[in-house]
N, C-alpha and C positions, 0 to 999 in steps of 0.2 A: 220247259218245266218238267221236275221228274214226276213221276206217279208212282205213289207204293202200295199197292194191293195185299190183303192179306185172306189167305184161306187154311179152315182148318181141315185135318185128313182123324179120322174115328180112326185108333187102335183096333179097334175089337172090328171092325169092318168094314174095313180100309176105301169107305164112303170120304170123298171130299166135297169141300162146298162148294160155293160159287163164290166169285170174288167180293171183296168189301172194299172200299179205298179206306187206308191209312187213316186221312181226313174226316170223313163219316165216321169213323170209330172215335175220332177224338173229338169230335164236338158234336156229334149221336148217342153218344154210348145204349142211351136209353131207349132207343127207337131198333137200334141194332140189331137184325137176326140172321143168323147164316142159314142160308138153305142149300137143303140137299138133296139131286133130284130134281126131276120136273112137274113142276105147278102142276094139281087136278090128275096125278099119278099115286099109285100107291105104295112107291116109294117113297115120295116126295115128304120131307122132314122140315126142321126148322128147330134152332138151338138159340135160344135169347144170347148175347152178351152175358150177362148177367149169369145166366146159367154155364156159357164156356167158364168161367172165370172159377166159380164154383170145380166144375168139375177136368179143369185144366189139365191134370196129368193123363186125363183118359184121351189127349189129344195133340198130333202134331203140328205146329204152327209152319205155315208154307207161306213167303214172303215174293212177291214180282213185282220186279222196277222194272217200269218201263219212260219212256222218253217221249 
């Protein structure tokens, strides 16, 4: 079975997230948040779904299949 992952990468600060599957986004949407960074650091981010979508063009969409 394939997997499709998706991460986004910030323009302004070429931060990327961590992976989502495909699957979680389409039947999550609402639970969804991309993080950025490591948990309990002060980098560490988080972008709702909801919010990517909003503000979409501020960000590149990175796509991994894997098998």
């Amino acid at each position: 079975m394939i997997k499709i992952f998706i991460q986004i990468r910030d323009k302004e600060t070429s931060k990327i997230s961590d992976a989502v599957s495909l699957q979680d986004i389409v039947y999550r949407q609402n639970e969804i948040e991309f993080e950025f960074g490591e948990y309990g650091t002060e980098e560490y981010e988080t972008l709702s779904y909801k919010d990517f979508l909003f503000y979409k063009d501020n960000y590149d969409l990175l796509v991994q299949i894997k098998d």
